[in-house]
C-alpha positions in Angstrom: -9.7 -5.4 -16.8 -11.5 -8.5 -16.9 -9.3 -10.0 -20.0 -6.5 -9.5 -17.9 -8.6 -11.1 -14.8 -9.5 -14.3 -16.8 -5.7 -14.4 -18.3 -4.3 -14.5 -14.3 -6.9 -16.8 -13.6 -5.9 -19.3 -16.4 -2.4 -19.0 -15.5 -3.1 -20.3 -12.0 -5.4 -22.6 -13.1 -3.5 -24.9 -15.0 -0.9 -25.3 -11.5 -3.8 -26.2 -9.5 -3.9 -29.7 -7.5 -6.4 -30.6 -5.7 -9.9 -28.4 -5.1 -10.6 -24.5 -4.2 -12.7 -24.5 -1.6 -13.5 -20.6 -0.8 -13.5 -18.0 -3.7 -14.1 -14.3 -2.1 -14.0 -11.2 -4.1 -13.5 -8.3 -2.2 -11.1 -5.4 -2.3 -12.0 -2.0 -4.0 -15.6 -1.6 -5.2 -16.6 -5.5 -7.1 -19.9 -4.9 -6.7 -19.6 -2.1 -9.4 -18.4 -4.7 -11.4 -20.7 -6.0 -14.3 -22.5 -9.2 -13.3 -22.1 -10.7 -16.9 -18.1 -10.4 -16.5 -18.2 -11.6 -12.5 -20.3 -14.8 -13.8 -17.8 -15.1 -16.7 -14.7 -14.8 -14.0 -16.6 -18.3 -12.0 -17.3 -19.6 -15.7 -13.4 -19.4 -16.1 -12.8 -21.0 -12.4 -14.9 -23.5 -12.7 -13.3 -24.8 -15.9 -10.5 -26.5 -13.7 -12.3 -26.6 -9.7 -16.2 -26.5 -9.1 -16.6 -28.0 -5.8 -16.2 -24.4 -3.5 -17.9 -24.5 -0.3 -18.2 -20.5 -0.5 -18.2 -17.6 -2.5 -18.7 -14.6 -1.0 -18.6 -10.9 -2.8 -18.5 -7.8 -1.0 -21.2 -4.7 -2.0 -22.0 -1.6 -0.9 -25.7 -1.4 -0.3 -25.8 1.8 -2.7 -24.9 -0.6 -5.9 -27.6 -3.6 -4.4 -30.4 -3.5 -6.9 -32.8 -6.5 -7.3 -31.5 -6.9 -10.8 -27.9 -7.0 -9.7 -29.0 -9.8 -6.6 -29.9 -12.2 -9.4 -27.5 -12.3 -11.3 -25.3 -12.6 -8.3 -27.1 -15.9 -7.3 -27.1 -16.8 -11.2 -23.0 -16.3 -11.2 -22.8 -18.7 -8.5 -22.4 -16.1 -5.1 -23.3 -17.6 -1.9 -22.5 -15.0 0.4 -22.9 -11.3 0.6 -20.7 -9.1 2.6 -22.7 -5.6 2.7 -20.7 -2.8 4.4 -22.8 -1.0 6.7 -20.7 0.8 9.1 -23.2 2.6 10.9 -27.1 3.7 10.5 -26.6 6.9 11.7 -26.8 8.8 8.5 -24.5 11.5 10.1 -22.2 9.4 10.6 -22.2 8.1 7.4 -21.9 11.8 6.0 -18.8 11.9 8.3 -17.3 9.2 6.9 -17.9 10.0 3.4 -20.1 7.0 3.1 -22.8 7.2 -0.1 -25.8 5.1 1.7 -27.8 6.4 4.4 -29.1 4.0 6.8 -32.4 3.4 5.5 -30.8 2.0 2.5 -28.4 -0.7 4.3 -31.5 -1.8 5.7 -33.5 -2.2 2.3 -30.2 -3.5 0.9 -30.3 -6.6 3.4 -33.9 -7.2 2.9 -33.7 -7.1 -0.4 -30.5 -9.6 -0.5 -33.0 -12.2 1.6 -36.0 -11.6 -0.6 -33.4 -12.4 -3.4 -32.9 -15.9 -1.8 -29.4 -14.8 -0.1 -29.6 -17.6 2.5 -25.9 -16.4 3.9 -25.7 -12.5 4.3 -22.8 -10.8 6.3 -23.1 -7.0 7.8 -20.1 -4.9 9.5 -20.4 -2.4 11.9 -17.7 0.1 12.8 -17.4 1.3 16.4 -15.0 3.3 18.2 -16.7 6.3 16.5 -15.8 9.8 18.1 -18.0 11.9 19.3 -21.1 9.6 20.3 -23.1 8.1 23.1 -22.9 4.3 23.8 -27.0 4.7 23.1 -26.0 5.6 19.7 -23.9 2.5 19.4 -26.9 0.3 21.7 -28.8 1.6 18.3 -26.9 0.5 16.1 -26.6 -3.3 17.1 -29.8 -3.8 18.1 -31.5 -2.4 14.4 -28.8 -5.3 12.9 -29.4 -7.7 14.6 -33.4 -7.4 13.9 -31.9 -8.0 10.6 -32.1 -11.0 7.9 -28.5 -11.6 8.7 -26.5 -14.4 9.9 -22.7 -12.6 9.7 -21.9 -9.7 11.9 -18.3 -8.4 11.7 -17.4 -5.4 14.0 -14.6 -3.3 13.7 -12.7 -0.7 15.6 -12.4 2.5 13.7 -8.5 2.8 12.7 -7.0 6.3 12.7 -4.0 6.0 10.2 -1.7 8.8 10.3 -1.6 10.3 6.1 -5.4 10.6 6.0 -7.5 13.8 6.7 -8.8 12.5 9.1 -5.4 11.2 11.1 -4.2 14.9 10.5 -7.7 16.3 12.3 -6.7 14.4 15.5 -2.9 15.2 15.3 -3.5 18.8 15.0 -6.4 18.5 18.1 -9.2 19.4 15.4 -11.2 16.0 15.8 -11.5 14.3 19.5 -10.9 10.3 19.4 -12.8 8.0 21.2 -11.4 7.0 24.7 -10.6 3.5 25.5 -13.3 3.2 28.5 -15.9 3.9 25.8 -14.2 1.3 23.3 -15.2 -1.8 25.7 -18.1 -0.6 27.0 -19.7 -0.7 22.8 -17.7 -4.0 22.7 -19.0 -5.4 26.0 -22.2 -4.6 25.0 -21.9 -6.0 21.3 -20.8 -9.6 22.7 -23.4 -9.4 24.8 -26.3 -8.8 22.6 -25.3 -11.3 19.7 -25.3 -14.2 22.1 -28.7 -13.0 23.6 -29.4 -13.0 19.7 -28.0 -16.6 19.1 -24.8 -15.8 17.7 -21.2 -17.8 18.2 -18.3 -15.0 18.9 -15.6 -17.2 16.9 -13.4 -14.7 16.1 -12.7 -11.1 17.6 -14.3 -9.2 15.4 -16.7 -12.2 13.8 -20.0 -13.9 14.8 -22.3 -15.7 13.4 -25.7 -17.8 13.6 -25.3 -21.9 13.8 -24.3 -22.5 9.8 -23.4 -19.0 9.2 -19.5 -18.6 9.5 -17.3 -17.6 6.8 -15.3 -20.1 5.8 -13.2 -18.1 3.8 -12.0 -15.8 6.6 -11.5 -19.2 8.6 -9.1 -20.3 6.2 -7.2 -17.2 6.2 -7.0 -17.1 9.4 -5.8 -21.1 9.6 -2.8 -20.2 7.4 -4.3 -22.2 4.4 -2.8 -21.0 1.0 -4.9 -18.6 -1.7 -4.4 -16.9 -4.4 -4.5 -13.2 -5.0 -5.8 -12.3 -8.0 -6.4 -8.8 -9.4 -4.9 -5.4 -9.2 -3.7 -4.3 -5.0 -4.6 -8.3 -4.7 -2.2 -10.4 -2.0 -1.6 -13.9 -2.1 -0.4 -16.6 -0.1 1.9 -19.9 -1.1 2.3 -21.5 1.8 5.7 -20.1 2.2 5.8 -16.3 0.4 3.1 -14.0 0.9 2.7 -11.8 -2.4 1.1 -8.8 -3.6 -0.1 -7.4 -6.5 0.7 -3.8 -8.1 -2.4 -1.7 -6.6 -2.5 0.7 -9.9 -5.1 -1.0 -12.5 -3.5 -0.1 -15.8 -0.1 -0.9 -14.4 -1.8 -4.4 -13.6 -3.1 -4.6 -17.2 -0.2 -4.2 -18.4 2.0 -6.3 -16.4 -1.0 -9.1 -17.4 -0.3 -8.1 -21.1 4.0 -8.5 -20.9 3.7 -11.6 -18.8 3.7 -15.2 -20.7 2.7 -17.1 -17.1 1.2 -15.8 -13.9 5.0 -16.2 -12.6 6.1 -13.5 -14.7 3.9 -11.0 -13.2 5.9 -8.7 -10.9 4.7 -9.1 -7.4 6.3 -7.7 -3.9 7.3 -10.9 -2.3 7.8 -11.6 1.2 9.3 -14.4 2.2 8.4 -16.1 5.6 10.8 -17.8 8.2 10.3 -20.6 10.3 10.0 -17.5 13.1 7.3 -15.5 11.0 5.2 -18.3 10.5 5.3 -19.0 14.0 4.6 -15.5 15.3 1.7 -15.2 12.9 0.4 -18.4 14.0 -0.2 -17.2 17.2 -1.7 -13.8 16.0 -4.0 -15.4 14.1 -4.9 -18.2 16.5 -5.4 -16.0 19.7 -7.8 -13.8 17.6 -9.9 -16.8 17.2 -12.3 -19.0 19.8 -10.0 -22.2 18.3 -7.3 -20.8 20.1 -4.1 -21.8 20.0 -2.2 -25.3 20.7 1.4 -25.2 22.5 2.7 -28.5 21.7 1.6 -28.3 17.8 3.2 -25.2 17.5 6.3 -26.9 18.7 6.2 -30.1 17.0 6.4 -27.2 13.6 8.6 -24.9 14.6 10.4 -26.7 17.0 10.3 -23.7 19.5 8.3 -24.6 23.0 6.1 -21.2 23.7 5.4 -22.3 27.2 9.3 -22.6 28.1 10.3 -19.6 25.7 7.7 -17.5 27.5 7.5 -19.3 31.3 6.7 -16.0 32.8 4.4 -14.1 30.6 2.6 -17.6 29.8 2.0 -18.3 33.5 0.7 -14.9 34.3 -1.6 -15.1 31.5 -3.0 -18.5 33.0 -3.1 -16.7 36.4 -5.1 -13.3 35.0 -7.7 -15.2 33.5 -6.6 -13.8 30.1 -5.8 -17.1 28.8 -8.0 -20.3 29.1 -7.8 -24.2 28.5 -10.6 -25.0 26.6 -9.8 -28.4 26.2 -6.5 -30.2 27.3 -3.7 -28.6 25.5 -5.8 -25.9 23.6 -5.9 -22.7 24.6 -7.2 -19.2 24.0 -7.9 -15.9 25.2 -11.0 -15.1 27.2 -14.0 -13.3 25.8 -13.6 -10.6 28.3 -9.6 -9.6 27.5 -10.6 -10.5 23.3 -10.2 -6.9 22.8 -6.6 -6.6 23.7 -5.9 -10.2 21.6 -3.0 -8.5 19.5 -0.8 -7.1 22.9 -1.7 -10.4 24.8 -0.6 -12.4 21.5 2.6 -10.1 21.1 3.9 -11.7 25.0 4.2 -14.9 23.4 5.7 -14.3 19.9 9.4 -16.1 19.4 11.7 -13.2 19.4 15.5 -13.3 19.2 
């Protein structure tokens, strides 16, 4: 795997103008990975772009060992993104999780007294079949935390998983919606007691602590996908990667450039780009600006969209932060994708 890793990253390499600024490895399990082959994946990056801002690599806190933390910070990682999920180690059991919650907390102690200055921890909520004290718990033991990331996500029920047939055939209960914002009232309101900036709907972080990586993402900047199940984005075609790792090999092995390497392309429109700018940009506390939008795209939102724009401005939903800029309220953040879907350009 990681000869075909540094042959991708070669390829791309030698297109490169200008700087990368963000390089995030995430996806599967890369902090299994050995840390002599992730430090010789930045060697090969940094033969052609050295000046990143951030490199962040996600780990569960089972594979976080003091030993592993070093040569992390010796490969050149800035950021750590430790998956938590919950602390309730029957929860965790539920979820098929390998860490109880006494180790995700000696995990992120351990990253600080590593010298991890920028540490991220998620939280999963939305969990069936528990009290919002439960959830209160949960928060509270984080935020005590040496962290200065919290992402927070809404458990997602997909329907071909065990557990998406449980709650078809009636066999596991879902949480209700009322609980839902009550455990995300309560999160916004104990990170900014704790000193944390909500900048994105699921994201917050201390003064210096946001990830720039997901900000770019979220910005529409390009990246690169690299790896097997990796996607990409070109500033026009979003890519992906086969997901199978000896069918990547392989296709790594046949290939004489990256742009031989068989990817599933999708190719965006004026229209897509559009509609995904104001996904993106509603899910954030930037927001969202009307006239650039149309100076792009050439299609005016507010006109497009006179009546569901106004009632948004009415409701409170949506709010001028500064003239011309705007963005949904803290309070409605939790319904950002059905707000955002009122206003996408539609034929």
């Amino acid at each position: 795997m990681e000869a075909a890793l540094l042959q991708e990253i070669q390829w791309r390499g030698k297109e490169l103008e200008g700087e990368i600024s963000t390089i995030y490895f995430g996806g599967g399990t890369p902090s299994l990975f050995p840390e002599d082959s992730l430090g010789r994946l930045m060697k090969a990056v940094s033969v052609f772009s050295s000046n990143w801002r951030e490199v962040t690599l996600e780990a569960n806190p089972e594979d976080i060992t003091l030993k592993k933390l070093e040569g992390w910070l010796e490969s050149g990682i800035t950021r750590l993104s430790i998956g938590v999920q919950t602390f309730d180690n029957a929860k965790l059991k539920w979820m098929n999780r390998a860490h109880t919650g006494a180790e995700a907390e000696q995990a992120i102690h351990l990253a600080a007294q590593a010298g991890f200055k920028h540490i991220t921890a998620d939280l999963i909520y939305g969990l069936p079949e528990r009290g919002l004290d439960d959830w209160k718990a949960d928060v509270d033991r984080l935020l005590s935390l040496p962290i200065d990331h919290l992402s927070a996500y809404i458990l997602t029920i997909e329907p071909r998983t065990v557990l998406g047939h449980q709650v078809q055939r009636g066999k596991q209960a879902v949480s209700t919606d009322e609980s839902i914002a009550l455990e995300y009232a309560f999160l916004c309101e104990q990170t900014q007691r704790a000193g944390f900036e909500h900048y994105e709907v699921s994201n917050f972080a201390r003064p210096g602590g946001h990830a720039l990586h997901n900000q770019h993402y979220w910005s529409g900047v390009p990246y690169w996908g690299i790896g097997p199940g990796a996607h990409g984005f070109d500033g026009v075609n979003r890519y992906a990667h086969v997901s199978n790792n000896q069918r990547y090999i392989r296709n790594v092995q046949q290939a004489s450039s990256w742009i031989d390497l068989p990817v599933e392309v999708d190719s965006l429109t004026q229209q897509d780009r559009f509609n995904e700018g104001i996904l993106t940009g509603l899910r954030t506390a930037t927001g969202i600006n009307p006239s650039a939008l149309k100076k792009a795209s050439g299609h005016d939102l507010i006109q497009a969209e006179a009546e569901a724009w106004g009632s948004g401005i009415s409701s409170g939903e949506l709010v001028e932060i500064h003239p011309g800029q705007f963005r949904i309220s803290e309070k409605s953040w939790l319904l950002a994708d059905a707000i955002s879907a009122r206003f996408f350009w539609v034929n």
